[in-house]
N, C-alpha and C positions, 0 to 999 in steps of 0.2 A: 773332296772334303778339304777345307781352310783348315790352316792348324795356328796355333797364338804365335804368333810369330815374338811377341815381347817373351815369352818360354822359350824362344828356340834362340834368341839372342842371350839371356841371359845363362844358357847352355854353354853358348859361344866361346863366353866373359869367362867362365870357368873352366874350361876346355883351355881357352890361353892359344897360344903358338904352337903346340905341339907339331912339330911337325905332321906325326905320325896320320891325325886326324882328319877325317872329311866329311864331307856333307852330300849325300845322297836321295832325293824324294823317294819314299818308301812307303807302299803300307796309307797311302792316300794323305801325309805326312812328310815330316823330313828326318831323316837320318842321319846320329852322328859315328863315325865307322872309326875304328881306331885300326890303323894297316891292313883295310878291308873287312873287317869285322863287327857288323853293328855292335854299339856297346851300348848306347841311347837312343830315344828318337821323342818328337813331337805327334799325337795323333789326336786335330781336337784341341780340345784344353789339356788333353792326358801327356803325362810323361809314360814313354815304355822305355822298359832297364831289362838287359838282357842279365839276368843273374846267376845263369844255370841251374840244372834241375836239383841240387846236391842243397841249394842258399833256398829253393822256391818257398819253404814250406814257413822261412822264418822273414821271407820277405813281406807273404802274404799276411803274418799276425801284427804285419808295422802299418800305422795311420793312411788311409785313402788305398790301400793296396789291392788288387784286383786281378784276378787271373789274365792273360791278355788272349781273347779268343774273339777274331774276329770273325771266323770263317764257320762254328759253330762245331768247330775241334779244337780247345785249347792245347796252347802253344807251352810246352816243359818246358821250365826255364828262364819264363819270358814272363814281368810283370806292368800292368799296367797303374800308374798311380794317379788319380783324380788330381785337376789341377787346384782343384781348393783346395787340398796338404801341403801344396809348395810355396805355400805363401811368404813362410820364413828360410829365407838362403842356407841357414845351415841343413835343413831338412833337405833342398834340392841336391848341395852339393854333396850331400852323404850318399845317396843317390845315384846322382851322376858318376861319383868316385867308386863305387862299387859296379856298376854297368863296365866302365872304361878298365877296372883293373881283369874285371873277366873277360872282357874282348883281346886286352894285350897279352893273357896267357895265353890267347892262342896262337899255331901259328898262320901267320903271314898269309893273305892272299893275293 
């Protein structure tokens, strides 16, 4: 599966230099890992935001939000956002900035 590559750069541009950050194909997509830890990803037109299971229930009441089950057992934790919601940068980066701060709580792989 193709995933929007102009989503997965504009990920990038917000993402910055971080060291910590990588890019990994995932999930038939690309992945962005913050010290081994998916925090975002590209699938499609979708954004997926690891958000944990504790944020799931208020992430899914937010615009374009969507359980992320590819496999036909949803995924705790994990939201998938239609790419028609991310049209406006603050909505992506709100986003992205919540995926990345739950990946960095974790530890280190």
């Amino acid at each position: 599966m193709a995933y929007d590559e102009g989503l997965a750069q504009r990920i990038r541009e917000r993402l910055g230099a971080d060291a910590g950050v990588g890019e990994k194909r995932m999930f038939g997509g690309l992945a962005f890992l913050v010290h081994g830890n998916m925090a975002v990803g590209v699938s499609g037109d979708d954004l997926m935001v690891r958000v944990g299971p504790e944020n799931a229930d208020a992430a899914l009441a937010r615009p374009g939000a969507r359980v992320f089950d590819m496999t036909g057992r949803p995924m705790k934790g994990w939201i998938l956002v239609a790419g028609d919601a991310l049209a406006d940068d603050d909505v992506l980066g709100a986003w992205i900035d919540e995926g990345h701060a739950f990946a960095a709580a974790l530890p280190p792989k």
